[in-house]
ZASELO-617854 format. One record per residue (C-alpha): x, y, z. Coordinates in nm, 3 decimals. Layout:
<<X, Y, Z>>
...
END
This chain:
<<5.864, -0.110, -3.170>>
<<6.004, -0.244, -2.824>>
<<5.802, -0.541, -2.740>>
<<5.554, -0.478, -2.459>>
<<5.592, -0.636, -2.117>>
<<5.465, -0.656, -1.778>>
<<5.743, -0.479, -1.594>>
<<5.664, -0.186, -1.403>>
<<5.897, 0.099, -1.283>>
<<5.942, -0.013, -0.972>>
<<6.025, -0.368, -1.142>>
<<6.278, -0.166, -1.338>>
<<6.385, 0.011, -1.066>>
<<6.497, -0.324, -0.891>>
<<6.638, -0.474, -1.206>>
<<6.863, -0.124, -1.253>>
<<7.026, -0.190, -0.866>>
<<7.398, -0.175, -0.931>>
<<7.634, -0.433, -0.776>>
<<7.661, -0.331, -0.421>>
<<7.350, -0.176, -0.341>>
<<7.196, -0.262, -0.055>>
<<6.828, -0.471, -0.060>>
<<6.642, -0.115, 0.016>>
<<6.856, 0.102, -0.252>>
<<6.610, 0.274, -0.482>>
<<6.705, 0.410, -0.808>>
<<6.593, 0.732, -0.919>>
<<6.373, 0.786, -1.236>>
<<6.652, 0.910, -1.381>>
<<6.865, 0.605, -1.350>>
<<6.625, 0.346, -1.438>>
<<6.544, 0.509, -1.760>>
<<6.952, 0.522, -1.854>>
<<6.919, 0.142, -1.728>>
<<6.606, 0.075, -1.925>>
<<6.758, 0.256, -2.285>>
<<7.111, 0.053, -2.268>>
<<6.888, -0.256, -2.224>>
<<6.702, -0.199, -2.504>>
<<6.913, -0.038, -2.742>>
<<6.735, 0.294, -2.711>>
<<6.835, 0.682, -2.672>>
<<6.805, 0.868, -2.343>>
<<6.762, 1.235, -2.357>>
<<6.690, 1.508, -2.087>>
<<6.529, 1.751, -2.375>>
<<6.742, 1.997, -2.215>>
<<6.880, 2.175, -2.588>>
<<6.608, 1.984, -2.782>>
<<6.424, 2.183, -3.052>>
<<6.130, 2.048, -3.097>>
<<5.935, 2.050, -3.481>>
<<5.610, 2.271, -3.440>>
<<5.516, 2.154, -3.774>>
<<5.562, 1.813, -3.642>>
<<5.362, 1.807, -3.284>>
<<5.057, 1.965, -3.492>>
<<4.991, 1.709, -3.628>>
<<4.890, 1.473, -3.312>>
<<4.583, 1.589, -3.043>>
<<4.692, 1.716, -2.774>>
<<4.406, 1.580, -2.551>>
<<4.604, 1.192, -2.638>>
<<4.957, 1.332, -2.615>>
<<4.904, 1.473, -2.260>>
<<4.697, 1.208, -2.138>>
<<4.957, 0.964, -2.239>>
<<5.285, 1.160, -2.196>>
<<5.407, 1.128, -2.502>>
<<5.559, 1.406, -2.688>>
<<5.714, 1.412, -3.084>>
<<6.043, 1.534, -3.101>>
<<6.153, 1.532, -3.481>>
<<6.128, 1.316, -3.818>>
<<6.442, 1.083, -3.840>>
<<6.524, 0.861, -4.157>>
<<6.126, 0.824, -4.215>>
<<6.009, 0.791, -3.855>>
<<5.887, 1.039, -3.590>>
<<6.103, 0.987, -3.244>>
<<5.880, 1.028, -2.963>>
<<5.934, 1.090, -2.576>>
<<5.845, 0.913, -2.352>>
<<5.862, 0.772, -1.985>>
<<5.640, 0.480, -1.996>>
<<5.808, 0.232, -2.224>>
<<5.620, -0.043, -2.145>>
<<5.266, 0.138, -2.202>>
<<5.228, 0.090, -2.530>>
<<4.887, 0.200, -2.608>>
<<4.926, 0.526, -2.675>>
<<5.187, 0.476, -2.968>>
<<4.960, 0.278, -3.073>>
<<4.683, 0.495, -3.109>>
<<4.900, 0.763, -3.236>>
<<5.025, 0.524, -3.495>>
<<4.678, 0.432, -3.590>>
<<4.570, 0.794, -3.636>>
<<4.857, 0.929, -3.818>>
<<4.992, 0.636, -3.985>>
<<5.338, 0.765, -3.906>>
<<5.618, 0.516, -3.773>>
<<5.688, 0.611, -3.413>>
<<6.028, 0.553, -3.232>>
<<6.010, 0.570, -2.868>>
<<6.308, 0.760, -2.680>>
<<6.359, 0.775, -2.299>>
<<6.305, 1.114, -2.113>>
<<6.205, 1.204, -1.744>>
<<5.851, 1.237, -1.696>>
<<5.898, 1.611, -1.524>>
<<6.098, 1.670, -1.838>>
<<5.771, 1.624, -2.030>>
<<5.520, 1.749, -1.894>>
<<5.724, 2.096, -1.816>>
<<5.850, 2.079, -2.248>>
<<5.424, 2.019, -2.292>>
<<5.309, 2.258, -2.127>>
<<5.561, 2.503, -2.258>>
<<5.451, 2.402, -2.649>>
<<5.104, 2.309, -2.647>>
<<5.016, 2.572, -2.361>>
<<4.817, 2.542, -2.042>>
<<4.526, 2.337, -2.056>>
<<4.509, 2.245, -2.399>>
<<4.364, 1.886, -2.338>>
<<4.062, 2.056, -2.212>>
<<4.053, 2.318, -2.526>>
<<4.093, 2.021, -2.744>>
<<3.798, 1.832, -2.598>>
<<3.613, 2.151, -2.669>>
<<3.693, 2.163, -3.032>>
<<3.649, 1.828, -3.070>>
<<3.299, 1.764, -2.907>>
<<3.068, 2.062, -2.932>>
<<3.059, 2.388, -3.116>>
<<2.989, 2.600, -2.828>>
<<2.874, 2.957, -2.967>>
<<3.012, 3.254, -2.819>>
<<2.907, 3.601, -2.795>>
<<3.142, 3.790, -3.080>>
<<3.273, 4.089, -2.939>>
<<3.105, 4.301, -3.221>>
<<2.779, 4.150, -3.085>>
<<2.640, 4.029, -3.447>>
<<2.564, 3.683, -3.313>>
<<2.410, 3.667, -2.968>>
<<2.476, 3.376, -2.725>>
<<2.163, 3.189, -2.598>>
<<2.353, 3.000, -2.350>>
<<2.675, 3.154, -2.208>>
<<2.561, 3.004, -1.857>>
<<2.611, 2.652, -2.023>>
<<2.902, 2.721, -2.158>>
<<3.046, 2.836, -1.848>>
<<2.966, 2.511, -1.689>>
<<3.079, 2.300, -1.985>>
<<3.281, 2.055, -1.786>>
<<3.573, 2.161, -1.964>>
<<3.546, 2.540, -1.908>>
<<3.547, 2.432, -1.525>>
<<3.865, 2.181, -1.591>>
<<4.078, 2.481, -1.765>>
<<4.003, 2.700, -1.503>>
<<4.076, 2.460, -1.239>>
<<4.420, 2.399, -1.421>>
<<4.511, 2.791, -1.437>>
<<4.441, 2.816, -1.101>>
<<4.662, 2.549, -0.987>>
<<4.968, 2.593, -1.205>>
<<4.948, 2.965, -1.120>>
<<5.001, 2.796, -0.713>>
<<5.213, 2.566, -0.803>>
<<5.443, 2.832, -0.935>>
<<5.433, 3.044, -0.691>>
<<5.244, 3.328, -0.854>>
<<5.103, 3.630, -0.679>>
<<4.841, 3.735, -0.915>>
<<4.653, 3.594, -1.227>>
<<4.629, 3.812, -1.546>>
<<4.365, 3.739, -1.799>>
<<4.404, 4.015, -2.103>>
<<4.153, 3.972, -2.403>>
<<4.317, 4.136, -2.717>>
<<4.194, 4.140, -3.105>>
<<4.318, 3.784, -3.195>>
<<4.455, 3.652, -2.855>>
<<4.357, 3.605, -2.544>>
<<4.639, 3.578, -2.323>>
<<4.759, 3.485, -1.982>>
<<4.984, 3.585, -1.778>>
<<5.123, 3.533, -1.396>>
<<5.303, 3.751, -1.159>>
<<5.608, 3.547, -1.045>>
<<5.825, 3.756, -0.766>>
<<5.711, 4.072, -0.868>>
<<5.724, 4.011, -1.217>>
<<5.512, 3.919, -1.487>>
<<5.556, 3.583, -1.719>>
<<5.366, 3.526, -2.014>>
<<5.186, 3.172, -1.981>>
<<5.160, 2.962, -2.360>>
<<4.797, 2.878, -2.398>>
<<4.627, 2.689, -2.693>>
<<4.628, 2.886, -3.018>>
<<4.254, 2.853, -3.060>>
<<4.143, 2.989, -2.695>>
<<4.059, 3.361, -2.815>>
<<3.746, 3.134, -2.909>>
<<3.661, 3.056, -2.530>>
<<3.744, 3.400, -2.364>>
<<3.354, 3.458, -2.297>>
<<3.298, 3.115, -2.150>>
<<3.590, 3.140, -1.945>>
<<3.584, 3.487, -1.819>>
<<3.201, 3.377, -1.721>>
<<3.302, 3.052, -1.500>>
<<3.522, 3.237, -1.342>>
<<3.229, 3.534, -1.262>>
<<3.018, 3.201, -1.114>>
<<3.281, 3.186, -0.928>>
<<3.326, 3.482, -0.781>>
<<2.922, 3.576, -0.717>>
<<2.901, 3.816, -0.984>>
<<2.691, 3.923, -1.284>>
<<2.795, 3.754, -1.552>>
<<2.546, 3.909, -1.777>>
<<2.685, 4.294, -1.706>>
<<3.000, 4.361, -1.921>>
<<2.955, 4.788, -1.929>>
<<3.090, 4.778, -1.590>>
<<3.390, 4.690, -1.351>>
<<3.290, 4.414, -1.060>>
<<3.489, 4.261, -0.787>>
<<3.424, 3.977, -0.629>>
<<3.656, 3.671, -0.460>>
<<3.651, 3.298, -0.452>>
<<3.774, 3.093, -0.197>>
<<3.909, 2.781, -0.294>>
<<4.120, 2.449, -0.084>>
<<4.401, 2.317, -0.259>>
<<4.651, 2.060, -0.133>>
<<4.512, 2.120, 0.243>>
<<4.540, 2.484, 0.236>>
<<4.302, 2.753, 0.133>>
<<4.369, 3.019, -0.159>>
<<4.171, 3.380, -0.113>>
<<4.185, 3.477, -0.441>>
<<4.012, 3.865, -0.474>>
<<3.911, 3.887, -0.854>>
<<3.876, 4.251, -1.042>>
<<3.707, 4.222, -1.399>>
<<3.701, 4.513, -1.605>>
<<3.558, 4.597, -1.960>>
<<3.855, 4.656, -2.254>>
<<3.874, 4.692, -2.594>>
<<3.899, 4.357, -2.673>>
<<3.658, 4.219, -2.412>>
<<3.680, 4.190, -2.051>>
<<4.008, 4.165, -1.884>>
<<4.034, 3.951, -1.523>>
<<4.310, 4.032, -1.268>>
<<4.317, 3.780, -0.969>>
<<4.522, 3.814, -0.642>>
<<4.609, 3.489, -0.501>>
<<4.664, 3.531, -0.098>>
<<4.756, 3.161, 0.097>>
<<4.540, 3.228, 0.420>>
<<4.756, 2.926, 0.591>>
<<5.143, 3.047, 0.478>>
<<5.331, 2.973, 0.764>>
<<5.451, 3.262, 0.965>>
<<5.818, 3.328, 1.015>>
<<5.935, 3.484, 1.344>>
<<6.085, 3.829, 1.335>>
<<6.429, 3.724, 1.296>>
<<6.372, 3.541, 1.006>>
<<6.225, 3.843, 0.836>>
<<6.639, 3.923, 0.731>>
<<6.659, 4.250, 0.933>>
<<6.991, 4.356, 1.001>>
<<7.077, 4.349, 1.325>>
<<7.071, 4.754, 1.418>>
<<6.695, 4.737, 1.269>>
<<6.606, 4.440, 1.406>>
<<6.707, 4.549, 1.749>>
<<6.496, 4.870, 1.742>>
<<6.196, 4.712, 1.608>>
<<6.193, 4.426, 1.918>>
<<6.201, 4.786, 2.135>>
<<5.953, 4.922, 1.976>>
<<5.732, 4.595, 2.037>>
<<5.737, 4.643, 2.430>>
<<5.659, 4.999, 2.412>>
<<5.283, 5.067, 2.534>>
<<5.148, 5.313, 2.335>>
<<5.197, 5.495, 1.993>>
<<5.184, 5.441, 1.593>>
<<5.408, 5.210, 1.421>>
<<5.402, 5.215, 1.023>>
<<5.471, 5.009, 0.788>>
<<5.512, 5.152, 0.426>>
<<5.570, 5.085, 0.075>>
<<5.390, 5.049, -0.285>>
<<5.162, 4.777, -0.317>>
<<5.263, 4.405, -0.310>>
<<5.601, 4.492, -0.100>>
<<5.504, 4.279, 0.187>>
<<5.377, 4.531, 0.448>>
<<5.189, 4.331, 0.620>>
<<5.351, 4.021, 0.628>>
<<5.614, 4.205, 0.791>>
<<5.302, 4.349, 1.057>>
<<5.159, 3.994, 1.114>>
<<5.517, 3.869, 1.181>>
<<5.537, 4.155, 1.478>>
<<5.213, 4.049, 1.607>>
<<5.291, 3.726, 1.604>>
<<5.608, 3.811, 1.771>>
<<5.407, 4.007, 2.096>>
<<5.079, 3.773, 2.108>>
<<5.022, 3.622, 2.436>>
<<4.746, 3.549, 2.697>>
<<4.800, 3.902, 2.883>>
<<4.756, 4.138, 2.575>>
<<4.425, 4.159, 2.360>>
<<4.523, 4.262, 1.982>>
<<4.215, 4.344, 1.756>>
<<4.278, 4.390, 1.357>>
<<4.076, 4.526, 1.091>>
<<4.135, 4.405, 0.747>>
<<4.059, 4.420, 0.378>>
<<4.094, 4.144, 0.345>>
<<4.215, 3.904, 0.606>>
<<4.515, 3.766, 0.439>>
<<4.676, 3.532, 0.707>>
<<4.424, 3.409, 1.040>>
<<4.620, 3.430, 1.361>>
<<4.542, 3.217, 1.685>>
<<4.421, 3.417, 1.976>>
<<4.369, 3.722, 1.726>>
<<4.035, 3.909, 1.693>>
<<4.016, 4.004, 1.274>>
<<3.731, 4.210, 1.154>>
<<3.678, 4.239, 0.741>>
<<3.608, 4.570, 0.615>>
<<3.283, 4.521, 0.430>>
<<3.195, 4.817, 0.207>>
<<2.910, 4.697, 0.099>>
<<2.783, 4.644, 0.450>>
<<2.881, 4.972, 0.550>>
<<3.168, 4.801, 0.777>>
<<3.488, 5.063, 0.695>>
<<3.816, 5.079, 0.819>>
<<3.713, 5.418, 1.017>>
<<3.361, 5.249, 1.132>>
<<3.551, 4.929, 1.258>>
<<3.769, 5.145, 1.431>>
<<3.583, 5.325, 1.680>>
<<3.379, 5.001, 1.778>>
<<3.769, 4.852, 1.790>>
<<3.796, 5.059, 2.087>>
<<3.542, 4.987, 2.302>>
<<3.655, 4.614, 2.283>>
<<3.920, 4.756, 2.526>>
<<4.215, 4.625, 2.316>>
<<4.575, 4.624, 2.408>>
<<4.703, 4.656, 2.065>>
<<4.600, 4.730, 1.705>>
<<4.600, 4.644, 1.371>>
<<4.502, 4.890, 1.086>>
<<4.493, 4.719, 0.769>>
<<4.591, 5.033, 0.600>>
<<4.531, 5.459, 0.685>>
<<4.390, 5.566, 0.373>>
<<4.183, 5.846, 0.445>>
<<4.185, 6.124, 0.682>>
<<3.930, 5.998, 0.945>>
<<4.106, 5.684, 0.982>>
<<4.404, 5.861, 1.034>>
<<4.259, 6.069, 1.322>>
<<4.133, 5.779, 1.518>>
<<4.447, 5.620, 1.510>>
<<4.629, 5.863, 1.604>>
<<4.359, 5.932, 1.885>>
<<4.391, 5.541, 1.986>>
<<4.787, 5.608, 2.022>>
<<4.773, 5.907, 2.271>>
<<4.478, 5.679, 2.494>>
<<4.727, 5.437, 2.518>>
<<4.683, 5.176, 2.240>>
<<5.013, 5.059, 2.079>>
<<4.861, 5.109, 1.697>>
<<4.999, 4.920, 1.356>>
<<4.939, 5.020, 1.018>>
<<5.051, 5.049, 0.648>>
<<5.089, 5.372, 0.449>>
<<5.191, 5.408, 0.092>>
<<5.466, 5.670, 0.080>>
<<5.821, 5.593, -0.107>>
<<6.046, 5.616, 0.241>>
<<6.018, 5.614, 0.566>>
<<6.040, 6.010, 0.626>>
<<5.754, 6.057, 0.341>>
<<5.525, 5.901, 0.612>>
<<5.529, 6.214, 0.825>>
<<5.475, 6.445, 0.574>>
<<5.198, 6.176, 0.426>>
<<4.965, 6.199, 0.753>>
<<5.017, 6.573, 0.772>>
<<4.891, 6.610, 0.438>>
<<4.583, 6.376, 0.503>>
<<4.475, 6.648, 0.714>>
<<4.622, 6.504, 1.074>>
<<4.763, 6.761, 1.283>>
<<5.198, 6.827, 1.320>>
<<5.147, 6.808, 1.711>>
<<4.937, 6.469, 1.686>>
<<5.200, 6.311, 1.445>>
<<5.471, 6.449, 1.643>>
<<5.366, 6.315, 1.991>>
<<5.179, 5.962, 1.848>>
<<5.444, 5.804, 1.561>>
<<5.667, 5.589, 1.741>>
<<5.862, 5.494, 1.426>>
<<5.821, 5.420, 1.062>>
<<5.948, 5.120, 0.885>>
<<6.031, 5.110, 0.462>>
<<6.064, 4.805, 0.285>>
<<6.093, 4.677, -0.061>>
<<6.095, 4.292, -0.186>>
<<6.452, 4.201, -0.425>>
<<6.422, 3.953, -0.609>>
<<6.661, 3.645, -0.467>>
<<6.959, 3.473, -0.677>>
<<6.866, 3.116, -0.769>>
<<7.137, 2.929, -0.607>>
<<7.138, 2.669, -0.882>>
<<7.265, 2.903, -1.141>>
<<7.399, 3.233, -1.043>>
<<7.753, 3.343, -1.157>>
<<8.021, 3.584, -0.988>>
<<8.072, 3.862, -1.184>>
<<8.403, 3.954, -1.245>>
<<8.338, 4.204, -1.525>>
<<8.517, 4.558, -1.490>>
<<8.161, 4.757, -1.473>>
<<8.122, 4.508, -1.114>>
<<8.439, 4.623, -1.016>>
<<8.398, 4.973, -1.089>>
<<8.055, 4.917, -0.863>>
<<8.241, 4.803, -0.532>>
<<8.450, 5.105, -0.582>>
<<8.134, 5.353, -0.610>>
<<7.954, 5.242, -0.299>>
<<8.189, 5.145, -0.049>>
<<8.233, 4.781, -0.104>>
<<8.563, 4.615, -0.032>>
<<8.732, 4.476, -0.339>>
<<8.765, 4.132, -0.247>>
<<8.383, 4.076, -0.171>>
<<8.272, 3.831, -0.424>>
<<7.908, 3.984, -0.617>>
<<7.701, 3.733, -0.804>>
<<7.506, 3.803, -1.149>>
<<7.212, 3.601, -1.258>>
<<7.221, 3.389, -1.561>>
<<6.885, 3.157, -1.601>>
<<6.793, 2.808, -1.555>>
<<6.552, 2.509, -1.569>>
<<6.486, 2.540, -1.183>>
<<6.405, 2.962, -1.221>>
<<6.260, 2.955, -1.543>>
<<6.521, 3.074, -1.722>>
<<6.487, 3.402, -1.517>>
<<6.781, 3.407, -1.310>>
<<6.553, 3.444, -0.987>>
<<6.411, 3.233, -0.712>>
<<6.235, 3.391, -0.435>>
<<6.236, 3.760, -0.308>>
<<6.398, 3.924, 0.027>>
<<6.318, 4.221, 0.173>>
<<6.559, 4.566, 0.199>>
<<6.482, 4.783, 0.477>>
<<6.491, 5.185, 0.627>>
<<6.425, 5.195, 0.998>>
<<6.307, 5.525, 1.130>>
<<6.299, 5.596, 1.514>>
<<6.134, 5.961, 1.600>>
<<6.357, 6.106, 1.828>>
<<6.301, 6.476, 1.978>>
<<6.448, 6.643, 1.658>>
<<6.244, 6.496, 1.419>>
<<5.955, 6.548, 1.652>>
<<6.057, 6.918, 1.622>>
<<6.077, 6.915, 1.282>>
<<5.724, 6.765, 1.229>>
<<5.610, 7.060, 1.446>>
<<5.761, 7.320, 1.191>>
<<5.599, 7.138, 0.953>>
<<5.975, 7.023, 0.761>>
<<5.939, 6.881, 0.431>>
<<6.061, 6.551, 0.400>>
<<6.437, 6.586, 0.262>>
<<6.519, 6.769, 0.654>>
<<6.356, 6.539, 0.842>>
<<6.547, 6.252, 0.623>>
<<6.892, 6.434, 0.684>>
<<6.841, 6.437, 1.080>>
<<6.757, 6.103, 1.064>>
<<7.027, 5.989, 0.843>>
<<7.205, 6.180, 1.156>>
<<7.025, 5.984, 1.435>>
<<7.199, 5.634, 1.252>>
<<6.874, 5.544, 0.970>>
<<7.038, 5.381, 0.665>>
<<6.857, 5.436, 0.313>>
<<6.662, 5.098, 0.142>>
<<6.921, 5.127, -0.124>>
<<7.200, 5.090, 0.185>>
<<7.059, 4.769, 0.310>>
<<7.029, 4.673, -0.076>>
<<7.413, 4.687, -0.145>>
<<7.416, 4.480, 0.212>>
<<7.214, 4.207, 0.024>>
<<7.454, 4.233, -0.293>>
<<7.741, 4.216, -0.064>>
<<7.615, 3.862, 0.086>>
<<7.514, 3.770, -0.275>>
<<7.166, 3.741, -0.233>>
<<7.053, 3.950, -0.537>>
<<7.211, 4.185, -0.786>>
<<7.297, 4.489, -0.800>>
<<7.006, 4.582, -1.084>>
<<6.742, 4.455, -0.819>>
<<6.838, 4.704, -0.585>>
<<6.832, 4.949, -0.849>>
<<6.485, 4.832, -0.988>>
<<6.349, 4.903, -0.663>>
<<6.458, 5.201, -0.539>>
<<6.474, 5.595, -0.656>>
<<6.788, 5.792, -0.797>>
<<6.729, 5.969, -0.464>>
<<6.847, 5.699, -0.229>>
<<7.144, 5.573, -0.480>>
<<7.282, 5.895, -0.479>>
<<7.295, 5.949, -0.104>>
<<7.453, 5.678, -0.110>>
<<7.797, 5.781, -0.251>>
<<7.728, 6.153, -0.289>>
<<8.061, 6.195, -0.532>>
<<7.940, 6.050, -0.860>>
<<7.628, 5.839, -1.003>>
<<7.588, 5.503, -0.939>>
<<7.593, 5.286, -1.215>>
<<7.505, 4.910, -1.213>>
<<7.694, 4.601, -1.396>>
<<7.574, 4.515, -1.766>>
<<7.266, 4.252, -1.706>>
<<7.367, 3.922, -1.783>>
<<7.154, 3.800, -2.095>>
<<6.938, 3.549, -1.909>>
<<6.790, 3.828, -1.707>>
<<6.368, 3.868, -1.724>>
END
């Protein structure tokens, strides 16, 4: 055992200054720990390709291996090498040592190193789980109901029921995720978090199935709901601060098999708005939608499935046009960024405050422009189409597939050709790829890439990336998503069309005429300035588009590299 001393890091840090460094020079963590295990005679290791013994790390709590940072490795000539970054804090090999009675040899790794190998093993929060197992028995309800819980609202405000939900809300932030999936199942209970666009499976503690009750209830507290009603579906949301910003999370709990299953959206209400040229429009799009902007009157809409980033592109344009001399009301469900010198309503079902309701008292606000949250029933769609032709420039979502599907979409909601014809100003599609993480990503060189370039117009000597997977994307390949974009303009033949009531294949063709260029189009754009992959663009948009876009043969993507989620 390295005899303990009273040297801190920063002490360290000093000693480790190289000949030539300057008084101020600071050494990263990195570097002193190198410094720190040629000093002592001690291994350094990253715990990059480290395969850790499961047998092993059972065999120590959890609650003292987090709380110390310390993290066995494997069994070497009769003693256990652990990691660790705090060589001179000795007291928790010692306690390890006392409670095992194994002989411990410490080996240098970064602290970020650590904690991101802990949390991968033992699972999120499993210092709180342990200090459940380890102080009281709490009884849950079992999902056959054979033994009754007395006190599930205790449970729920154990202090460590509120710690592991406090955790899985902020390393679901931290990473970036977009929505929280809780999923009870027969022996597991597992969780899992939406990470640009798709879902990763989060390690938990083995023994959490145990807790589902007591955690599914804090977070009901939470939310204002019944905790006591589990026959029935309840929404609710909870508004939390975190690292001076503020989290909207909307919450949807639903009975399953198993239990009841918790999805949670996360929405940042202070994300910082980018301006419209940072939205990565190309430059024929982005032109017509500044034009659009300045026009007085009519329907712009946005469209796409859920989770595509409608309407951060429609808070972007607001942004983009809000000044002293125009008043812009919005209606919302919910209110997912708060813009200065805005007026937002929340739809409130409950209160009888819906989007059509808001709506008409919208107008007597005498507003210059307005913001729909989304058209999803016929009503709405009539008074915003009769707020267009009284000269209100309108904004809204629809969920259609393209950008001519939004047309035929409010025809079939019951809205009259002539309206749509004379009111919708344009219609803008858009779909989020998934970026390359620039730390990783490969060119691809293989013959199917090649083949590719040939099949949609892409010059041969145009270098195309492919992902691979890393420590900084998770091992996914990805970091980040962009949006791909088809801008519409209704010009007097589509208006004509709309009139004779044209499905939506013409009125695509006459557009495709009038200059619009599909989603899949601005995709290969993307691949082309190796941004994302060519399987992104695929993932995201129909056969439909591809083929219009080389209308000889199929096409076909490049083999995924293995790393690929």
């Amino acid at each position: 055992m390295v005899q303990a001393r009273q040297l801190s890091v920063a002490d360290a840090a000093t000693l480790a200054q190289r000949p030539g460094d300057g008084p101020k020079a600071v050494r990263s963590e990195e570097d002193v720990l190198r410094w720190l295990a040629g000093e002592y005679g001690l291994a350094y290791t990253d715990l990059e390709n480290v395969e850790l013994d499961r047998e092993l790390l059972s065999l120590f709590p959890p609650r003292i291996l987090l709380k110390e940072e310390l993290l066995p490795l494997k069994r070497v000539n009769g003693s256990v090498e652990v990691a660790t970054s705090r060589l001179f804090a000795t007291q928790g090999l010692d306690t390890l040592k006392a409670m095992t009675g194994l002989k411990l040899k410490p080996i240098l790794a970064p602290s970020e190193a650590i904690q991101r190998e802990m949390k991968k093993r033992l699972g999120v929060g499993a210092d709180t789980i342990g200090t459940l197992e380890e102080e009281t028995p709490l009884q849950v309800v079992n999902e056959d109901g054979s033994e009754e819980d007395t006190d599930l609202d205790a449970a729920a405000e154990d202090a460590s029921i509120i710690r592991f939900v406090n955790q899985v809300l902020r390393d679901a932030i931290e990473l970036r995720a977009s929505d929280i999936h809780l999923e009870p199942f027969e022996h597991e209970f597992r969780i899992r978090y939406r990470i640009d666009g798709v879902l990763q499976e989060v390690p938990v503690p083995s023994q959490l199935k145990r807790f589902q009750p007591a955690i599914v209830s804090r977070i009901k507290i939470l939310s204002h709901l019944n905790i006591a009603e589990k026959r029935l579906p309840q929404d609710g949301r909870i508004k939390i601060r975190i690292d001076d910003g503020e989290v909207d999370i909307r919450v949807s709990v639903i009975p399953m098999l198993h239990g009841e299953a918790v999805v949670m959206r996360l929405l940042r209400q202070n994300a910082t708005l980018r301006g419209l040229g940072e939205l990565g429009m190309d430059t024929p799009e982005l032109d017509r939608f500044r034009r659009v902007l300045q026009l007085p009157h009519g329907i712009i809409l946005v469209t796409g499935p859920t989770g595509s980033g409608k309407t951060s592109t429609l808070y972007t344009a607001l942004n983009e046009i809000n000044d002293a001399v125009r008043k812009i009301v919005t209606i919302e469900d919910p209110i997912e960024y708060q813009l200065k010198g805005v007026n937002q309503i929340q739809v409130s079902e409950k209160a009888g405050l819906t989007f059509a309701r808001g709506l008409r008292s919208i107008l007597r606000h005498d507003p210059d422009v307005i913001l729909i949250g989304e058209i999803r029933d016929q009503e709405t769609a009539q008074i915003a189409v009769q707020a267009s032709l009284t000269g209100h420039l309108v904004f809204s979502t629809l969920h259609t597939n393209d950008a001519p599907g939004a047309l035929t979409r409010l025809v079939d909601m019951g809205v009259e050709p002539y309206l749509v014809a004379s009111s919708l100003e344009a219609v803008l599609a858009q779909r989020l790829v998934r970026v390359l993480c620039p730390h990783c990503k490969q060119v691809d060189e293989s013959p199917a890439a090649r083949a590719f370039k040939v099949q949609v117009g892409i010059p041969a000597n145009t270098t195309i990336y492919r992902s691979v997977g890393c420590r900084e994307c998770r091992q996914t390949g990805f970091f980040g998503r962009h949006a791909i974009f088809e801008w519409m303009d209704s010009d007097d033949e589509i208006r004509q069309l709309i009139l004779k009531n044209s499905s939506s294949d013409v009125i695509r063709e006459a557009a495709r005429r009038a200059g619009l260029r599909t989603l899949a189009e601005d995709g290969w754009r993307l691949v082309r300035l190796g941004i994302t992959t060519v399987e992104e663009v695929l993932s995201v948009t129909t056969a439909k588009e591809v083929a219009r876009t080389n209308k000889t043969e199929p096409v076909t993507a490049p083999t995924a590299a293995p790393g690929k989620a």
